[in-house]
N, C-alpha and C positions, 0 to 999 in steps of 0.2 A: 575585396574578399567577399565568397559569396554568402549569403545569409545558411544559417542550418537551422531548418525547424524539425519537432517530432510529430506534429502531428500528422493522422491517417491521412490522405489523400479524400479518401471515398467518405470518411465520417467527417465531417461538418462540427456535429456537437458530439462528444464523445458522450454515452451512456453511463451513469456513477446508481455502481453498485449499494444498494441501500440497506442489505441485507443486518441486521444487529448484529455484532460482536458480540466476544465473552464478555464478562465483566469481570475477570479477574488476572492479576497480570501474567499468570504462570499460563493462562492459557491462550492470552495474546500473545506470549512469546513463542509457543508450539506453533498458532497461526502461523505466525512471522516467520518461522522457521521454514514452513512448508509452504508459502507462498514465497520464499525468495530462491527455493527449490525450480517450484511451478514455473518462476520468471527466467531464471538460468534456462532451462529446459526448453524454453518459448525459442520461436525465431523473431530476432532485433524488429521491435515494430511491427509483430502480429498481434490481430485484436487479444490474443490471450497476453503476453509481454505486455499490453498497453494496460491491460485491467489487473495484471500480477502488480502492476506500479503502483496506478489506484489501489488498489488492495492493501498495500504499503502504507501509502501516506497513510490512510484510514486507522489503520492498525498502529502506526509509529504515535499517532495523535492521542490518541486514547490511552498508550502505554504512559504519554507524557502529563495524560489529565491526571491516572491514578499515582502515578511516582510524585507529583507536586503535592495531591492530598494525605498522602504517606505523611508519621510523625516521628521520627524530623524526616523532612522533603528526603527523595533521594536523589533530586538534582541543585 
């Protein structure tokens, strides 16, 4: 069976966006909302679809620092 990778072809290291987030979670979920739009939108494995993912993870991560520090947690 053959292997399936995602990465670009032409990029080597992929670029991670380092721009700061909200900091509050209503407005990491508007993000999230409208980057999983952006990514729908994308074609499968163009640099914008590769950075709407990035964009994700970034955003899913930070949704899960502030829901942990919430009292009581919310996960």
């Amino acid at each position: 069976m053959a292997q399936r990778t995602t990465a670009i072809k032409d990029d080597p290291a992929p670029k991670r966006d380092e721009t700061p987030l909200p900091q509050t979670r209503e407005e990491l979920l508007a993000l999230h909302r409208e980057t999983r739009r952006r990514r729908n939108a994308a074609a499968h494995g163009s640099p914008e679809h590769v950075a709407a993912i990035a964009l994700l993870e970034r955003i899913e991560v930070e949704i899960a620092r502030i829901e942990r520090a919430m009292d009581p947690p919310l996960v």
